[in-house]
KEKEBA-476750 format. One line per field, with one value per residue (C-alpha): x, y, z; residue in three letters. Coordinates in nm, 3 decimals, always signed. Layout:
px <- X:... .
py <- Y:... .
pz <- Z:... .
r <- Ala:... .
! end
This chain:
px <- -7.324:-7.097:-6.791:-6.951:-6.952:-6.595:-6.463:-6.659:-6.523:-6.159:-6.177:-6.313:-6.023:-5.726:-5.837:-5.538:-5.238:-5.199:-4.884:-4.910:-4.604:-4.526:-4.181:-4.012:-3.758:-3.459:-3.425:-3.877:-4.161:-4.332:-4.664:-4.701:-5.098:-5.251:-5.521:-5.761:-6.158:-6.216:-6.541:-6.307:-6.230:-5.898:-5.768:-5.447:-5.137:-4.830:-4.576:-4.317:-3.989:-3.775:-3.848:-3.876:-4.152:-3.894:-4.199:-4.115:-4.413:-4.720:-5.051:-5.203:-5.488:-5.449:-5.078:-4.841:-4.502:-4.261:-3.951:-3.890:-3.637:-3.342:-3.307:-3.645:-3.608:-3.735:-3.838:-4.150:-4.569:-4.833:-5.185:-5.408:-5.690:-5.613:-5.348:-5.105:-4.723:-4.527:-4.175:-3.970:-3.623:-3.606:-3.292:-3.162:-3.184:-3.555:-3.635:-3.747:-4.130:-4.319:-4.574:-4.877:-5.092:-5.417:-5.694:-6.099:-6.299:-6.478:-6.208:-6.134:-5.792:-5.606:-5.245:-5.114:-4.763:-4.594:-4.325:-4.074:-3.865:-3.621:-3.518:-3.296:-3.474:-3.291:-3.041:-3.061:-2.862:-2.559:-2.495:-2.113:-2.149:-1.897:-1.908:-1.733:-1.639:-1.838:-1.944:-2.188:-2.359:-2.379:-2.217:-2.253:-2.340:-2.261:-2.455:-2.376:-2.662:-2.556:-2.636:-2.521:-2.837:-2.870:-3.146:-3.261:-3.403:-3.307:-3.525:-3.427:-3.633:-3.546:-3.762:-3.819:-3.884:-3.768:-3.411:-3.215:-3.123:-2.950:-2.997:-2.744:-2.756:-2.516:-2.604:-2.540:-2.784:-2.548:-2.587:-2.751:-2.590:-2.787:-2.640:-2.738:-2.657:-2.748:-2.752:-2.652:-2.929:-3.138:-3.180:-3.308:-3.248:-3.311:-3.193:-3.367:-3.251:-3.486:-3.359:-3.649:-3.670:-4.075:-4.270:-4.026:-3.795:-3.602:-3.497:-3.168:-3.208:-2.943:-2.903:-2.598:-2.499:-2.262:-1.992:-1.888:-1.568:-1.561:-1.257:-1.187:-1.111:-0.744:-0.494:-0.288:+0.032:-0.202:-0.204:+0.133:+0.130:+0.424:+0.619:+0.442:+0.658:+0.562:+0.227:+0.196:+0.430:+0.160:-0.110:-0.030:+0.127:-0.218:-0.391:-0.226:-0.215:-0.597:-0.696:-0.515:-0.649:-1.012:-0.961:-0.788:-1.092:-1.347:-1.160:-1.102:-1.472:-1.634:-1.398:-1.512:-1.887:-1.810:-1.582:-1.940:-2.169:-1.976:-1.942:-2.320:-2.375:-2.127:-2.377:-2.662:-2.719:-2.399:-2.753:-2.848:-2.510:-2.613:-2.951:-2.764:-2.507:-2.843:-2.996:-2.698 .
py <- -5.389:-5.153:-5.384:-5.316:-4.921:-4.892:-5.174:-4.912:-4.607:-4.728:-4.814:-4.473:-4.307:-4.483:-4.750:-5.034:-4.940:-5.067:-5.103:-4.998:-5.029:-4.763:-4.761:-4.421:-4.361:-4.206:-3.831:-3.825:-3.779:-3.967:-3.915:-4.099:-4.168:-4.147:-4.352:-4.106:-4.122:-3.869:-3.764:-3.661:-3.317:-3.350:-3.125:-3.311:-3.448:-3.585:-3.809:-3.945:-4.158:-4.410:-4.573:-4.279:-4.108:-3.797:-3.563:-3.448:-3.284:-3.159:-3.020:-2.913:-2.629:-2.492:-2.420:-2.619:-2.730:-2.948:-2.764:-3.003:-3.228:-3.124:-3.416:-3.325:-2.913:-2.826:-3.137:-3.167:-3.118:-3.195:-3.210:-3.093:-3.213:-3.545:-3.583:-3.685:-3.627:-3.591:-3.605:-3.457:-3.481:-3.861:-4.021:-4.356:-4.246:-4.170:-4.577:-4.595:-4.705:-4.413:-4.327:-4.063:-4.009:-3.833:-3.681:-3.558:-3.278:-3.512:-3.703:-4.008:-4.140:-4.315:-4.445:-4.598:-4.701:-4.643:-4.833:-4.695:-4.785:-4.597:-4.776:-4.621:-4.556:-4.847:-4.690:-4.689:-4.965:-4.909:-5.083:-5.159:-5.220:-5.406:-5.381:-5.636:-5.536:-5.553:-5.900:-6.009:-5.711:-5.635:-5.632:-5.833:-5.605:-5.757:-5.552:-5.574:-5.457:-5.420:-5.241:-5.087:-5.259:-5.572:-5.835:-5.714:-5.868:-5.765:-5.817:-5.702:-5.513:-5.448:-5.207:-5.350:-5.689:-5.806:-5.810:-6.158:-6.128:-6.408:-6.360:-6.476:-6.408:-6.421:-6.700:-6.480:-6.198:-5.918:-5.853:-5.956:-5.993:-5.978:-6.066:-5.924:-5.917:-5.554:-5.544:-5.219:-5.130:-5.107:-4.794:-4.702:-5.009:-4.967:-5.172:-5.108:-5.267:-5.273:-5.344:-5.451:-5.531:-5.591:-5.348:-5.094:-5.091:-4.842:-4.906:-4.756:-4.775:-4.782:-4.698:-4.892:-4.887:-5.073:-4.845:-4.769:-4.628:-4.364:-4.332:-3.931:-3.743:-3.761:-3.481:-3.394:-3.546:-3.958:-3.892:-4.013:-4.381:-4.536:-4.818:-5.109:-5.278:-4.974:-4.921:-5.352:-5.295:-5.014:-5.191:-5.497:-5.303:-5.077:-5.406:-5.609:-5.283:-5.209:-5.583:-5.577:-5.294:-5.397:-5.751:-5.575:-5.309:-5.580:-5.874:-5.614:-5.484:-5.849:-6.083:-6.510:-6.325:-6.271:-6.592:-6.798:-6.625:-6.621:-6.974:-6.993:-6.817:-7.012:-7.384:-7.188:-6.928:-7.134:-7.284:-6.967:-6.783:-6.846:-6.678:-6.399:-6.359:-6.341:-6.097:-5.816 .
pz <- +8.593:+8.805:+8.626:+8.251:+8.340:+8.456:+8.149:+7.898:+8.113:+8.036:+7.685:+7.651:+7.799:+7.650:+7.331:+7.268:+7.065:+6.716:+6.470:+6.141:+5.907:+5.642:+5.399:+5.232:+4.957:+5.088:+4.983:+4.960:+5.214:+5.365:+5.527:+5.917:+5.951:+6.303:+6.270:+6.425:+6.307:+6.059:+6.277:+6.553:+6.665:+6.775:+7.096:+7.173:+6.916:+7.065:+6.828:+6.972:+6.929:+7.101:+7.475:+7.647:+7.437:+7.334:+7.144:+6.803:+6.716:+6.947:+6.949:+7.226:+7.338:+6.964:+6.932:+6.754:+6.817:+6.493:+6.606:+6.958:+6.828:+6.611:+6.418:+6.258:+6.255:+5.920:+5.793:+5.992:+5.875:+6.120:+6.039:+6.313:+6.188:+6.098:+6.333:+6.042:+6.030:+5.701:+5.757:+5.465:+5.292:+5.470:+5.560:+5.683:+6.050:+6.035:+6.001:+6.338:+6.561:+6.658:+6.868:+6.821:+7.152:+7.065:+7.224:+7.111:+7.280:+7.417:+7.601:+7.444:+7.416:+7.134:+7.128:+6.810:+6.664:+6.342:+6.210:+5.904:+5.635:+5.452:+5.127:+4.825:+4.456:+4.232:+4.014:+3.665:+3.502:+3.293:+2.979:+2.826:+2.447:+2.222:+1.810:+1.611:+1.239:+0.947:+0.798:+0.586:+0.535:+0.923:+1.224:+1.566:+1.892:+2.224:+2.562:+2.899:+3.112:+3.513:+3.809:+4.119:+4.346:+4.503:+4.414:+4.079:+3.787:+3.433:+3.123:+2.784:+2.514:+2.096:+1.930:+1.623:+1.712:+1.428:+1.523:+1.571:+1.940:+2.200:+2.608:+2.845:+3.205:+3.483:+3.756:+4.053:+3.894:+3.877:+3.489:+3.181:+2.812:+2.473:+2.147:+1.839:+1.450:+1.274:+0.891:+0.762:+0.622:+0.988:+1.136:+1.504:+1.693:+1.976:+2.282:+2.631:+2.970:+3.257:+3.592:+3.854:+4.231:+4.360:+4.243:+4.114:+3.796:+3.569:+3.240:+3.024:+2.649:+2.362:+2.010:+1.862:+1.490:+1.241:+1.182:+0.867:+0.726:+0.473:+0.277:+0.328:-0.029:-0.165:-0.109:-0.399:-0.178:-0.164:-0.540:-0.574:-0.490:-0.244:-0.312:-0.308:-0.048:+0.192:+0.114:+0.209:+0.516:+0.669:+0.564:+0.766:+1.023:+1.069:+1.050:+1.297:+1.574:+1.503:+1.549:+1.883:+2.023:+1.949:+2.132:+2.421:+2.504:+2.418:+2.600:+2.924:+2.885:+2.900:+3.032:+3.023:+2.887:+2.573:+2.492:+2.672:+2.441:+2.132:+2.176:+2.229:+1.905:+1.681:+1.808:+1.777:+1.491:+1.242:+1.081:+0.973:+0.795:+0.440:+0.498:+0.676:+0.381:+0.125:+0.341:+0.331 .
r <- Unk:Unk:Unk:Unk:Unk:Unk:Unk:Unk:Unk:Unk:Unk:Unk:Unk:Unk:Unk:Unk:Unk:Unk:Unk:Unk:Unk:Unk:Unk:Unk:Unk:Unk:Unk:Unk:Unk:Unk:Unk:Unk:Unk:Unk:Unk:Unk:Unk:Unk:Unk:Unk:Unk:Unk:Unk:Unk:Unk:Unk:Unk:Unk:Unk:Unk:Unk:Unk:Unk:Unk:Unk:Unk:Unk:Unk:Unk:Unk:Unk:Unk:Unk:Unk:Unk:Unk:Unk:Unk:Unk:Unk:Unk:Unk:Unk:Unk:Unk:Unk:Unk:Unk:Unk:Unk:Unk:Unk:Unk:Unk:Unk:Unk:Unk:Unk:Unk:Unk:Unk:Unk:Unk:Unk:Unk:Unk:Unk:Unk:Unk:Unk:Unk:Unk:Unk:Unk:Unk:Unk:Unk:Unk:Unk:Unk:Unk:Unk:Unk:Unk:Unk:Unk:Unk:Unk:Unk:Unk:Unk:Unk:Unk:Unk:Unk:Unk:Unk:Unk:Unk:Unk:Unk:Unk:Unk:Unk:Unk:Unk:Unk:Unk:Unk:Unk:Unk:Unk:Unk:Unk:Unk:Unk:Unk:Unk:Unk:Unk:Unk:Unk:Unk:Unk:Unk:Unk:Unk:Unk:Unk:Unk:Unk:Unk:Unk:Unk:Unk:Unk:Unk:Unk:Unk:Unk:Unk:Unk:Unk:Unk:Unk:Unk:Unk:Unk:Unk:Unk:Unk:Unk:Unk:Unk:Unk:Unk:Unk:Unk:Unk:Unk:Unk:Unk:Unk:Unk:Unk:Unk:Unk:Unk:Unk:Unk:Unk:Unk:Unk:Unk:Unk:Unk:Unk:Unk:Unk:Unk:Unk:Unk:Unk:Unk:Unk:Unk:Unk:Unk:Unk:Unk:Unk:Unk:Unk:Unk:Unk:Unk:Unk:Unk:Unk:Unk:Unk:Unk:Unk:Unk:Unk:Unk:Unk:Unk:Unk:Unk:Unk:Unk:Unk:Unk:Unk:Unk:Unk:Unk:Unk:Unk:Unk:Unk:Unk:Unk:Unk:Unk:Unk:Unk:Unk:Unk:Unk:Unk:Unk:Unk:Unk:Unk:Unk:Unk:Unk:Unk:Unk:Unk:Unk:Unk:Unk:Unk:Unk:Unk:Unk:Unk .
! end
């Protein structure tokens, strides 16, 4: 019986410590729990880090103390009541165990351990964009959706459905690439990437459109017409340095993608050509 007493004694005094794992996003806050019953009237708040229990926040005989270590000057909220500490403005450094040693008015003793992680907010993804000229009424789009993180997902989305689209994705992960033919006559297309890791994702959306020359209005100098042989020389000339230039940028922009998924398109959509050509 004597045993019983002192076992119950001790457990009073000082319960078993516990580890309890809780994960930030760099630059937020970030809210340590103590683990203390909500019934308690607490009369004692210690948290500590590292081996040697070096206190970053106390509370003891009523009077408050967040300003011990100055790693955490500023950044620092302790609830006396709950025994809670909200660390603010978080960086990489604060991923770290630590320790909260708290006491009731009537004695009892509880020592429990917190464990943190500091991870970064995924980026929003980019997307590189690559317009082919005018043909049958439309125009083929080529997107490159790709981001900065590691270990993402990427799904595509076109608002209206309606839209005849072709996914290709990179086997190492790193970026996605949709396809797409646009009539003229569409409007609002919109293209949305969404880039997704667990539980969290961000999305970058779009709004690409067949573009269309307009011929500007003729000065009284274009009303007299060239010679034909220079008018033809220019023509070709323009022709020939505009058609370069376009499979330069869009050759640099996509490298081996673009040459894959045209080459996907031309065995998969050739089928469907003539109903494209009815439709614009």
């Amino acid at each position: 019986m004597r045993l019983q007493l002192i076992c119950i004694t001790i457990l009073q005094v000082a319960m078993v410590e516990s580890l309890k794992e809780v994960s930030g996003y760099l630059g937020d806050n970030v809210t340590l729990p103590s683990g203390a019953d909500t019934s308690w009237n607490l009369s004692k708040i210690e948290w500590s880090i590292f081996p040697n229990n070096t206190w970053i926040a106390t509370y003891r005989k009523g009077k408050e103390s967040i300003e011990r270590f100055y790693r955490y000057k500023g950044r620092l909220t302790l609830n006396t009541t709950t025994g809670d500490l909200t660390i603010h403005n978080l960086n990489r450094k604060d991923a770290m165990d630590y320790s909260v040693d708290f006491d009731n008015v009537q004695g009892q003793n509880i020592v429990n351990k917190v464990k943190l992680t500091v991870t970064e907010r995924l980026q929003k993804p980019t997307i590189e964009t690559a317009i082919s000229g005018l043909t049958n009424g439309g125009c083929w789009v080529m997107l490159q959706c790709s981001s900065t993180d590691q270990d993402v997902d990427f799904t595509w989305q076109v608002k209206p459905p309606n839209v005849t689209v072709l996914n290709t994705q990179d086997p190492n992960g790193s970026s996605a690439v949709q396809v797409a033919f646009l009539n003229t006559t569409q409007s609002g297309v919109e293209f949305t990437c969404t880039s997704s890791r667990q539980k969290e994702n961000i999305s970058h959306s779009v709004s690409p459109k067949c573009s269309v020359s307009i011929k500007p209005s003729p000065t009284p100098a274009a009303l007299t017409p060239p010679p034909e042989r220079c008018r033809s020389g220019v023509a070709v000339f323009g022709g020939v340095v505009l058609g370069c230039l376009l499979s330069a940028v869009v050759m640099c922009v996509f490298g081996d993608k673009i040459i894959k998924a045209w080459d996907i398109i031309k065995g998969k959509l050739r089928p469907s050509n003539n109903t494209a050509e009815t439709e614009g």
